[in-house]
N, C-alpha and C positions, 0 to 999 in steps of 0.2 A: 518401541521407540516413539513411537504417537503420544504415547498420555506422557511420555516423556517432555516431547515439545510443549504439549496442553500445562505442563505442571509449569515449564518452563515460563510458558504464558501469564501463568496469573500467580507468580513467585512478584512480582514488580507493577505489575502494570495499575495504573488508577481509576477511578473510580467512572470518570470521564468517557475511557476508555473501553469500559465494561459493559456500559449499560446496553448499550448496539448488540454484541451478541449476545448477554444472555436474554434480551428480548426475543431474540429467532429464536434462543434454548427455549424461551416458555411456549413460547409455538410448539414446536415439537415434543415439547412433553404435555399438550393437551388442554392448554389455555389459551382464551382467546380473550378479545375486550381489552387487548395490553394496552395500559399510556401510561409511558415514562412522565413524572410530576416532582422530579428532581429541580431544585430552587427553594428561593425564600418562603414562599407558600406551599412546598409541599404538606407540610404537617405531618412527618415522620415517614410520609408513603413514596419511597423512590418511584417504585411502580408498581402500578395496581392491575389486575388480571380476572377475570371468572375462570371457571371450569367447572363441568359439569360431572356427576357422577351419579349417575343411573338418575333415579329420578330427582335429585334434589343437586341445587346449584349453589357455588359456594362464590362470596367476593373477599379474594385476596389482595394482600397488602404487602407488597414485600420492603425491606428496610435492606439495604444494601452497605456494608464497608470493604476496603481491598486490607488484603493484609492477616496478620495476627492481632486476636485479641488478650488484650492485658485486664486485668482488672480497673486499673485508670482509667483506661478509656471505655471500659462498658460503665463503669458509674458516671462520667461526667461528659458522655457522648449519648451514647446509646440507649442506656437506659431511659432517660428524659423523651427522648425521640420513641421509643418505643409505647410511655406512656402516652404521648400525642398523638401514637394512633388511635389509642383506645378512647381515650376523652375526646378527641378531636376530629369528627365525620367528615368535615368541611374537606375535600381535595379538587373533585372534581366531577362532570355532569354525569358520566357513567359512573360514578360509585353509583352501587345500588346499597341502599342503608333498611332495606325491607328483607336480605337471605342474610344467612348465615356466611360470617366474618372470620376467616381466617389470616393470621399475622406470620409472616415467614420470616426469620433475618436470615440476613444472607454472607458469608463473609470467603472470602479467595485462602483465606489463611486457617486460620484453626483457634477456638477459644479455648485460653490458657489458666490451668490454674492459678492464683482460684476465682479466676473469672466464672469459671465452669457453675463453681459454688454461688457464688452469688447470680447466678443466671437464674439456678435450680429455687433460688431461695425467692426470689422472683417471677418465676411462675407459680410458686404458693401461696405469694400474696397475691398475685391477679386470680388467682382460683378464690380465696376465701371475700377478696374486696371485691371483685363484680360478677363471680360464679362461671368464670370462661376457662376453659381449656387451655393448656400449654401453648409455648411461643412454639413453632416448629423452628428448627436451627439445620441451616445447610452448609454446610463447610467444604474445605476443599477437597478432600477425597469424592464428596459426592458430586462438585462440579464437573470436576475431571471425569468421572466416571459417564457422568450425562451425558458430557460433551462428546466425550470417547461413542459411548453405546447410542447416542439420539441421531450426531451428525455425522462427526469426523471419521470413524472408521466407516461405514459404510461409503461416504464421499470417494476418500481414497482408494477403496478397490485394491488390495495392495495387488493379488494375483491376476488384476485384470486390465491394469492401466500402470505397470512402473515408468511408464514412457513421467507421467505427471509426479510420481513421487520424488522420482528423480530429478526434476527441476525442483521441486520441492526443498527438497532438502537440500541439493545446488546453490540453492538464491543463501538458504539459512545458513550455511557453511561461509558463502562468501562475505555475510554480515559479521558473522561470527568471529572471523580473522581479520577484517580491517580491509577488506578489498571494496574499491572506488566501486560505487553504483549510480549508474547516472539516471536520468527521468527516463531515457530510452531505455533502459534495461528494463523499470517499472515500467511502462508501457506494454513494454516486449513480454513481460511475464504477464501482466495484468487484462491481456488482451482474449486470452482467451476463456475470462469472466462475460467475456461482449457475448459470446455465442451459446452461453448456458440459458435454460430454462427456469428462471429465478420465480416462475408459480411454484418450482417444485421444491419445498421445505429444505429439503440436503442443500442443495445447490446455493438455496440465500444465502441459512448459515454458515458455506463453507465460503462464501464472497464477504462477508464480514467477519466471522474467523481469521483470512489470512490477509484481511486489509488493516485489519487493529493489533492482527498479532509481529505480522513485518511493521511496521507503523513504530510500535512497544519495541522492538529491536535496535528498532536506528533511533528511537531516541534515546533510548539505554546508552547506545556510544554517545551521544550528544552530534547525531547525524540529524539536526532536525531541520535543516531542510528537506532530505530525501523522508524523512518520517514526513510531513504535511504532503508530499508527492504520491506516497501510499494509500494516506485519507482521500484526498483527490482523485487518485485512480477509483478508489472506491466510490466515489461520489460520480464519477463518471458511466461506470455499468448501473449505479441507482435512477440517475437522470437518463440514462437508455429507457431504463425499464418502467418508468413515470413511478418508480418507488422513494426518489428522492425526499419529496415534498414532507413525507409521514415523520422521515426521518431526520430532516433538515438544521433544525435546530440544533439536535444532537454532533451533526456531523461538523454545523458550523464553529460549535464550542471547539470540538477536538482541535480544526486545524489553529483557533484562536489560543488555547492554551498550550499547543508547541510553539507559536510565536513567540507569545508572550515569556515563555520557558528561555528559547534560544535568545530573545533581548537582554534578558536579565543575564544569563549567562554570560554575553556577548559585553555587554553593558562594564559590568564585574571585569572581564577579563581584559579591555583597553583601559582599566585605570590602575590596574596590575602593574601591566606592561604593553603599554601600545605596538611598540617594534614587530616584538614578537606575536602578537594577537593578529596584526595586520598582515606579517611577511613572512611567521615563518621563518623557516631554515633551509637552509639548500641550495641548490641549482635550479630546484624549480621554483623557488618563492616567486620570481616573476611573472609565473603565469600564478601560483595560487593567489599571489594579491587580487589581480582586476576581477577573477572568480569571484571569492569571497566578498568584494563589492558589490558586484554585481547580486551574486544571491542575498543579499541581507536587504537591499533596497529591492527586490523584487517579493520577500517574505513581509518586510515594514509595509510596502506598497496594497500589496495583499490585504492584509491588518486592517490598512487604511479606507479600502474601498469595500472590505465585506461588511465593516463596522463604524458603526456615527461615532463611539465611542473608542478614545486614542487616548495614552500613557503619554503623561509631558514627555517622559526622559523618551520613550520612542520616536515621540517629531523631532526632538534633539539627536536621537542617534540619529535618523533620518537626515536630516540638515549636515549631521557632521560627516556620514560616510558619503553624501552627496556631491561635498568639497573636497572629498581622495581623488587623484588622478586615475588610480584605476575604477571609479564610479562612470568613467566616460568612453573606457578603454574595453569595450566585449571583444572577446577573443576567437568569435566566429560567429557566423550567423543564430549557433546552435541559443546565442544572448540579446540575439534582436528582440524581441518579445520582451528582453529584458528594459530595453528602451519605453517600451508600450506602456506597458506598468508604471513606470516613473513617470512619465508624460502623466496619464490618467489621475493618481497620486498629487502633484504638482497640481493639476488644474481642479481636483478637487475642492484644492484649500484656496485657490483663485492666487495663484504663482506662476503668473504668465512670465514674468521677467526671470526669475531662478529658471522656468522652463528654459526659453530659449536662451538661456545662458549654458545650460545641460546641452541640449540639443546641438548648439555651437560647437561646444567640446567635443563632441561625438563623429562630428562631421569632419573636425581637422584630424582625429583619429584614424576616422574611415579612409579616407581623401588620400593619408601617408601610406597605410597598407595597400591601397589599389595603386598606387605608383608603384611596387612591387607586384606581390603574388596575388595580394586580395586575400580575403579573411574564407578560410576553410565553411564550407555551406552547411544547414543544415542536416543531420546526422551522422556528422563525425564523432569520432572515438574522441576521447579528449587527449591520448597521444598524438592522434592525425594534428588535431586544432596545434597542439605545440609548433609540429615538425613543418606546418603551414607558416606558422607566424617565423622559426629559427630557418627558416628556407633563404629567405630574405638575408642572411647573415652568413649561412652556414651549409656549404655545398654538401654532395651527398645523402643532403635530406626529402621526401618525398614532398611532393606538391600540387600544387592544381594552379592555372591561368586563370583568375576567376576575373571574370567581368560584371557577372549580375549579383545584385546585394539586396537582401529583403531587408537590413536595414536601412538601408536608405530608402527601399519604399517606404518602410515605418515616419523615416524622417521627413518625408516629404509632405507624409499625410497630415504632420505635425504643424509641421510649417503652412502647410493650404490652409487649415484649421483654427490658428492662430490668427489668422487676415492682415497679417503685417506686408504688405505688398514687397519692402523695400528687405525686409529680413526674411522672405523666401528667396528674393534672387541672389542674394547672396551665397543660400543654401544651397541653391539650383546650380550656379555657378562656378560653385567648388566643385559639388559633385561633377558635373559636364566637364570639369576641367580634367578629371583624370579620366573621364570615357564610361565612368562607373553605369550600369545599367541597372536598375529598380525593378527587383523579382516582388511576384504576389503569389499567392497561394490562395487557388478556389477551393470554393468547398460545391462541388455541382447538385447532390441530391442531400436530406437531411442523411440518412442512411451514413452517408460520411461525415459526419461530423463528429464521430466521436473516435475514429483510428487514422492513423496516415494510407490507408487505401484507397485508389482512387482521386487523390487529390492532383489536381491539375494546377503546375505550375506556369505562368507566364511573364514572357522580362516586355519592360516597354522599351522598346526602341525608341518611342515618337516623344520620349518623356522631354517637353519643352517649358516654358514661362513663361507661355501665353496662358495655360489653364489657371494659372491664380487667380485671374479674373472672376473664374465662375468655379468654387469648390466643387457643386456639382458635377459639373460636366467632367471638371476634374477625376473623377471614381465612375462616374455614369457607365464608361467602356468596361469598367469588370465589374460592374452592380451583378448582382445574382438572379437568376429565371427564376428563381421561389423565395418564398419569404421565412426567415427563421422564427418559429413565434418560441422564441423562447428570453427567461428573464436577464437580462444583465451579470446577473452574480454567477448563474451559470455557465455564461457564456466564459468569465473571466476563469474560473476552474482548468474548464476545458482547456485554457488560452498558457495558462501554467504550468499545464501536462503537457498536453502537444502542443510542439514548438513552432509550430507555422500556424496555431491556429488564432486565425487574426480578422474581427470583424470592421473593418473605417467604417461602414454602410452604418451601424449601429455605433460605436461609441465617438461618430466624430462627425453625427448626423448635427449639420444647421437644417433649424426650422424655415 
């Protein structure tokens, strides 16, 4: 059933996709010196590796494609690329151009006749033109078998841990048929990658195996927000383990090209049909609208701050799903963060006034549900979140009294930040007006920064408009005892994943 899933894996998945683990594969089958040199200047060499064999050390080259090959595409892909390995030494500082050079292609699919033939006819002219040795060719039977015999079956343990295969195959089953997965379920599954031993080879590979392989799943459905949620999780146990950095590039493209994937999609599909792109069918289209708002300016925003580089039509989606009423309307705390992101986003591109035009909106949002029930906290089910908001309307339905609101902490930070004296108390004063109370979420040692354990929530009671005065002092009462030395970009990751996790102290520091 394993190489089943494995097959199932690299039946679709892209190139992008790939390179993460069969890097930990070449780890474990006995290479080391790996660097991924995929781009404009590779010059035919995806990645390049040594390995040693008894006394004599060899520098490989590997040339990577997903998929089956056709004869079209090894003649007017491939093959050119394959000669630019051999003419072309130029890649990188650890090529070594002084041992012996071997050329591996690499492909998920199988070459098809008669590609085959002109492969073969292809290593007899690199034997007679420069007297070298055959290309070696790895296809997918042998990936699958690597993967199976190197990582994946050992990892799994089938007779000694079903406790894990059975979520295993759980989570796959639940993609499989169409059932809602939220970032807490990713979390919840992803969390016990935090406690593995990632020096130890299995353990890497099997954290980058099922973070690219769920990842390949839900975007197959066109789930791609929960696909960059996956990548994310996975960037989370990497930046635990200070493995991030090696890998970073690579992880940043991934979540960059399911964005970019889901705009174009997204893009395509409101000039279809706006109605239905936006609302849906149903009974619940109500709540799926402000959702689907909400997450597309939280993946755009994303987009926006991991990268200097931005798609017109994107700040144009941007701009237009900014202007839906459900852009302003989050439907529990579990989309405060949602707010953060747009803020950040906004002040980026120096859109103080579309900010607090956002932020405005948000507040008379907030302001109506606390005259009622108040908006369901964070880690609600997203039935809960419904049955909170149809409570208000609809007796019989479960609820909670809510008084404290992490987004309005969000928003106030926004507003301090902003230094508009006269357009905080406003903000100040709607909020006060329905009694709403401003939740924060510590983070107390680094240790917690990376799961919801541990985290220490507080509501301000004393929350008044005197501190506009002084932004500092403003945040000075929940500054943190240690310091986070960590970058921005990951901080924002983390901030994506877990839903309370929120730094003002860094992104809303005045100098």
């Amino acid at each position: 059933m394993l190489k089943n899933v494995i097959e199932n894996y690299l039946s679709s998945i892209r190139e992008v996709d790939f390179f993460g683990p069969f890097k930990k594969l070449l780890e474990g089958l006995g290479y080391f010196d790996i660097h991924l040199l995929h781009g404009p200047t590779e010059f035919g060499k995806d990645i390049i590796a040594k390995k040693q064999d008894g006394e004599s050390k060899s520098q490989y080259c590997f040339q990577i494609k997903v998929g089956d090959i056709n004869l079209n595409k090894f003649l007017r892909e491939i093959k050119p690329q394959l000669l630019e390995i051999i003419t072309n030494k130029i890649s990188h500082p650890n090529f070594d151009k002084s041992i012996p050079q071997e050329i591996v292609f690499v492909t998920t699919g199988n070459i098809k006749p008669p590609a085959t033939a002109s492969f073969q006819e292809f290593n007899q002219f690199l034997n007679s033109k420069f007297g070298m040795g055959s290309i070696q060719t790895w296809e997918k039977s042998k990936i699958i078998s690597d993967f199976y015999n190197i990582g994946i079956e050992p990892f799994f343990e089938l007779h000694n841990s079903p406790d894990f295969v059975e979520r295993f195959f759980d989570l796959f089953s639940k993609i499989k048929n169409g059932e809602q997965i939220t970032s807490f379920d990713i979390t919840s599954y992803s969390d016990y990658w935090l406690k593995l031993d990632l020096d130890n080879y299995t353990n890497k590979l099997q954290v980058w195996f099922e973070g690219y392989f769920f990842s390949k799943l839900l975007f197959e459905t066109k789930n791609y927000y929960e696909s960059v949620l996956f990548i994310i999780a996975l960037c989370r146990v990497l930046i635990k383990n200070n493995l991030f950095d090696d890998d970073s590039i690579l992880l940043y493209q991934s979540i960059k090209e399911n964005i970019d994937a889901f705009c174009l999609d997204f893009t395509n599909s409101l000039k279809n049909n706006r109605d239905v792109t936006l609302f849906g069918g149903g009974v619940f289209s109500i709540f799926a609208y402000p959702i689907l708002c909400s997450r597309t300016l939280e993946l755009l925003s994303l987009r926006m701050l991991l990268f200097e580089e931005i798609e017109k039509d994107q700040t144009e989606l941007f701009g237009q799903i900014l202007n839906e009423k459900g852009a302003y309307r989050p439907i529990s705390d579990n989309y405060a963060i949602t707010i953060f992101f747009i803020a950040q986003a906004l002040l980026k591109f120096d859109k103080k006034e579309d900010l607090k035009k956002y932020v405005n909106n948000c507040t008379v949002w907030i302001c109506d549900r606390y005259q009622e029930h108040g908006l369901s906290p964070i880690g609600y089910a997203p039935q809960d979140e419904y049955e909170q908001i149809m409570s208000e309307r609809l007796t019989g339905l479960k609820y909670l009294e809510m008084k404290t609101s992490f987004a309005s902490a969000i928003i106030s930070d926004i507003c301090a930040y902003l230094g508009d004296s006269n357009f905080y108390s406003v903000i100040a004063n709607d909020l006060r007006a329905v009694e709403i109370i401003p939740e924060y979420y510590h983070i107390n040692n680094n240790d917690t920064l990376y799961d919801y354990e541990k985290v220490v929530s507080q509501s301000d009671y004393d929350f008044n408009l005197e501190l506009t005065d002084d932004y500092t002092a403003y945040i000075k009462f929940r500054r943190k005892k240690f310091e986070i030395h960590m970058g921005n970009k990951k901080l924002l990751l983390l901030s994506f994943l877990l839903r309370d996790r929120y730094f003002p102290q860094i992104f809303f520091n005045k100098k």
